[in-house]
N, C-alpha and C positions, 0 to 999 in steps of 0.2 A: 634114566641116564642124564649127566648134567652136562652142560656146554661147557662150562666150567672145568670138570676135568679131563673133558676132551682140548680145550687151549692149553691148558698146564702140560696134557700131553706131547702135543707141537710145539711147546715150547722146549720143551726137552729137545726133542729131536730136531730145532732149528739151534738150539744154544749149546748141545753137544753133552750134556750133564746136568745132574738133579740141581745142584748147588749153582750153576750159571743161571739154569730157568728159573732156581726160588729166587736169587736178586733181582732177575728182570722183571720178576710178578709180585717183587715183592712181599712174600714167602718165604716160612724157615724151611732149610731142606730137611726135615721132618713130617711137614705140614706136605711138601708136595708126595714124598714117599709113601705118606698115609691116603691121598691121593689118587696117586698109582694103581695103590692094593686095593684101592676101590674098583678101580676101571676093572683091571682085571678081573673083579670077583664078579663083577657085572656080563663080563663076556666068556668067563668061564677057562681062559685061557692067560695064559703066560705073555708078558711083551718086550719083557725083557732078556737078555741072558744075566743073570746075575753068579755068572761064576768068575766072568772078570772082575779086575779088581776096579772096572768103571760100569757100572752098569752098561750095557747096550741092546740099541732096540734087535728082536729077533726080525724071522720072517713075518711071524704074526703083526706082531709091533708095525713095521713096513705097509704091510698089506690093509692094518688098521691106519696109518698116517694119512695114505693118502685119499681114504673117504672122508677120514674126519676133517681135514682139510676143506671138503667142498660142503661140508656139512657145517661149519661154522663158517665158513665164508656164506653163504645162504642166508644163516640163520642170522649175520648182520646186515645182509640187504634188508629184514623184514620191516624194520621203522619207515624204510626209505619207501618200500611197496606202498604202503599202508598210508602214505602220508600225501597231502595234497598236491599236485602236480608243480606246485609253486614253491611249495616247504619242503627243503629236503631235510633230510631227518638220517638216524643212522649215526654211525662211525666210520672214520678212513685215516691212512696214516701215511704220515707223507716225510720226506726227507727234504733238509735242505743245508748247503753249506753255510758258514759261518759270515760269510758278509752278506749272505742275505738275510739270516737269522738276524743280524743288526744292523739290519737297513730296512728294508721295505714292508718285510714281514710282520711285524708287530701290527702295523696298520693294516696292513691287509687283512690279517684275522680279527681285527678290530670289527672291520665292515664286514665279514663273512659271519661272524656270530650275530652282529646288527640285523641280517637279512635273514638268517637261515637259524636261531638262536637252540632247533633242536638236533642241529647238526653238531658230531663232537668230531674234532682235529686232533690227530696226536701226531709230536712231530719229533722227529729223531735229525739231530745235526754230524757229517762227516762230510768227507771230502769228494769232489764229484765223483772219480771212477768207482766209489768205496759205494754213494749212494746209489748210482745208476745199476752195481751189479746186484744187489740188492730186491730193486725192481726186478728185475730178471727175473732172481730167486723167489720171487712174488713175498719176501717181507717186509715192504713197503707198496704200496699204491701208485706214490709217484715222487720224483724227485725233481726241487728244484735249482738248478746246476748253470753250471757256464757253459756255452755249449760245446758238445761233443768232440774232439777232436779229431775223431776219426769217425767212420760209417758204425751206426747201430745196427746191433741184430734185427735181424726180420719182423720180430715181435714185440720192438719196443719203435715208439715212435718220439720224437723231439719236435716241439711249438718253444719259438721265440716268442717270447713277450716284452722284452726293453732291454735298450742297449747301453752300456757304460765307458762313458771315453776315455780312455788309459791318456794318465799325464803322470809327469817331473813333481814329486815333491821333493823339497829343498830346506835346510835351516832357513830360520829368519837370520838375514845380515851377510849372508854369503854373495862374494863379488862376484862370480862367473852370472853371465848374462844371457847366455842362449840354451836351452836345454841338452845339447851333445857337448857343451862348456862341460857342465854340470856332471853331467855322466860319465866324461872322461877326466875331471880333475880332481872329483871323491870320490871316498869306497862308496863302491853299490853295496846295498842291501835290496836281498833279492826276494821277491814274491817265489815260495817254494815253486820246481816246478813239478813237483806231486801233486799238485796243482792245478786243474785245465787252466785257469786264470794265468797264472804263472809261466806256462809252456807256448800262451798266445805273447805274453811281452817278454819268452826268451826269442822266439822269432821273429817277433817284431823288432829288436836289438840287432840280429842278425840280417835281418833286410836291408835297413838302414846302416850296415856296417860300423857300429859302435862297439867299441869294446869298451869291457866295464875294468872296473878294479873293485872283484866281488871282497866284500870282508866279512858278511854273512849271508845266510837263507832261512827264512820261515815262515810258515804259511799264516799266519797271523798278522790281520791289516794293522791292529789296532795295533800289537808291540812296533812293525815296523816306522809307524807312525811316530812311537815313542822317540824310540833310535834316533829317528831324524831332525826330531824336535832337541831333542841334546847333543844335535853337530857330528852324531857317530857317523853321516852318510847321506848319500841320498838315494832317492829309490824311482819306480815306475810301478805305477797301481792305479786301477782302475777308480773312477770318482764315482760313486754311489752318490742319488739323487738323493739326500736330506740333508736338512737344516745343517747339521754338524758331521760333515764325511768323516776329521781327524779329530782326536779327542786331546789335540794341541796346535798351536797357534804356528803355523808352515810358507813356507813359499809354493804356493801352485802356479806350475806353465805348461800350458799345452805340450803333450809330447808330438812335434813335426808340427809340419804344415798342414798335412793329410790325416784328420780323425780318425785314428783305430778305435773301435769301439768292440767292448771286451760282452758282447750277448749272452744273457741272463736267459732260461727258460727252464720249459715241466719236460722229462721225458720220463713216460707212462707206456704202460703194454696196453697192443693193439686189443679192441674191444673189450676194456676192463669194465667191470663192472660200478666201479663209482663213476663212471664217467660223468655221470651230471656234476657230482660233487669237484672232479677235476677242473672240469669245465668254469665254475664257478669262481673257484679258489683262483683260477688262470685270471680270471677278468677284475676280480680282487685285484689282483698284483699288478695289472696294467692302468688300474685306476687309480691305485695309489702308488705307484713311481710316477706317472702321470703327476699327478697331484703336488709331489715334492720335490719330482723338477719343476716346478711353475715357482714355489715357495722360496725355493734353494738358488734359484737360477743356471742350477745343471743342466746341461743341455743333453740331457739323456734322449735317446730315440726309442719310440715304442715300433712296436712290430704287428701288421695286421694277424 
C-alpha cells in the first residue's frame, strides 16, 4: 500500500471532492480517480458511495480516514525520529496571514532552512480566524496570527512572540497635525475587521472616542497603503518591523500617547507532534523581527 494514495485519500475527504483534492495535489481528476480504484482494490472494499452525483466517502471510507490519518501523520514524523537530536528533519505546515507573509517571514525561513536545511515548510496564507480553525481541524500544524481575540479552545494554545505598534498613516503634504486631526478630517480607510488586526484598531478608535469618516475597508496593508499615498485617506495599521513597512512614501505618527501594540504570535494544539519544529520556527521569528527592528528603527516589542 502507498502513502501516497492514502494522502490523496484525505485529501479528498478534507477538500470535499475528487476535483478540489487533484488541484491541491496537483493532479488531474483522473489521475486521482485511478487512485482511488487502487486503494480500494487494495482493501477489497468500497469507500465511496458513488451513486450520488458527488462521490462520497461511505461508512468504510470514514472508518478508513481516520486510521489513515494517524498512519501518515507517523509516517512523516519518521525523518524527524531518525535524525540527530540537533537536525530536525521531516515536513510541517504551517499558516500565516498576509502581513506576516510580507514582513518577517521570508527571513525567518531564511534562517530556519540555514539551521535545519532537511527540514521542509509549507505554508498556506489566510486570515487569522480562517487559520487558527484550521489548526483545530488539525490541517495545519500551526498558525502564525494576531493574537486571539477571544479565549482558545482547550486544545489549542497561543505564544506571543513580538509586538506591532498601531500608528496614523497620512498623505505626504496634508495640514492636520495631530493624529485625532487626521482621523476626524479624512476618509478613513479601514483595516478589515475580518481581521483580528482590524477589530484591535476598531476598538482602540472606540476607546479613544474617535469617530472616523469610513470611505472603505480591506484587509490588504499593502493596497491600503496605496490609497493613502494618492490622498484617497487616511488610515490606522499596525508598523511591521522592516526596512520598507509601505510600498510608498507616507506620513507616519504615532497613534496616542500610549502605544497599542497590535501582538503577532503561533497558536498550535496542545502536544503536537512537530513541536520541536514549532518551537524553532517560533524563535526564527523572534530573531528576525528582533533583527529588523534594530535595522528599521521600529520599535517593535518581543515577547519572552
Amino acid at each position: 500500500m502507498s502513502i501516497r494514495l492514502l494522502k490523496t485519500f484525505i485529501a479528498i475527504a478534507s477538500e470535499g471532492s475528487f476535483a478540489a483534492a487533484a488541484d491541491k495535489l496537483g493532479l488531474t481528476q483522473s489521475a486521482v480517480s485511478l487512485q482511488m480504484k487502487a486503494l480500494e482494490e487494495e482493501f477489497r472494499t468500497e469507500l465511496f458511495d458513488r451513486t450520488l452525483r458527488r462521490p462520497t466517502i461511505n461508512a468504510s471510507g470514514r472508518e478508513l480516514l481516520a486510521r489513515a490519518s494517524e498512519v501518515v501523520r507517523l509516517y512523516d514524523q519518521l525523518p524527524e525520529a531518525v535524525s540527530e537530536p540537533n537536525d530536525l528533519a521531516g515536513s510541517f505546515t504551517f499558516g500565516a496571514v498576509n502581513t506576516i507573509m510580507a514582513g518577517v517571514l521570508p527571513g525567518a525561513l531564511r534562517r530556519l532552512r540555514n539551521a535545519h536545511p532537511r527540514l521542509r515548510a509549507r505554508v498556506v496564507s489566510g486570515l487569522s480566524a480562517e487559520l487558527v480553525h484550521m489548526v483545530d481541524r488539525g490541517e495545519i500544524d500551526a498558525a502564525l496570527v494576531s493574537e486571539p481575540p477571544a479565549k482558545l479552545d482547550p486544545d489549542l494554545v497561543w505564544t506571543g512572540l513580538y509586538g506591532e505598534p498601531l500608528v496614523v498613516i497620512a498623505p505626504k503634504g496634508c495640514e492636520a497635525k495631530t493624529d485625532v486631526q487626521l482621523l476626524k478630517e479624512l476618509p478613513f480607510i479601514r483595516f478589515s475587521r475580518s481581521a483580528w488586526a482590524g477589530r484591535l484598531i476598531h476598538k482602540a478608535l472606540r476607546q479613544r472616542q474617535i469617530k472616523v469618516n469610513q470611505s472603505m475597508e480591506t484587509d490588504s496593508l499593502e493596497a491600503i497603503a496605496l490609497m493613502v499615498s494618492r490622498g484617497l485617506g487616511v488610515s490606522v495599521v499596525p508598523l511591521r518591523p522592516i526596512a520598507d513597512p509601505f510600498p510608498a512614501p507616507l506620513v507616519v505618527i504615532p497613534f496616542g500617547k500610549n502605544t497599542v501594540l497590535r501582538s503577532v504570535g503561533m497558536v498550535s494544539r496542545v502536544g503536537s507532534a512537530h513541536g520541536k519544529a514549532q518551537d524553532v520556527l517560533a524563535e526564527m521569528i523572534r530573531l528576525t523581527a528582533a533583527e529588523y527592528a534594530r535595522e528599521s528603527g521600529v520599535q517593535a516589542t518581543g515577547f519572552a
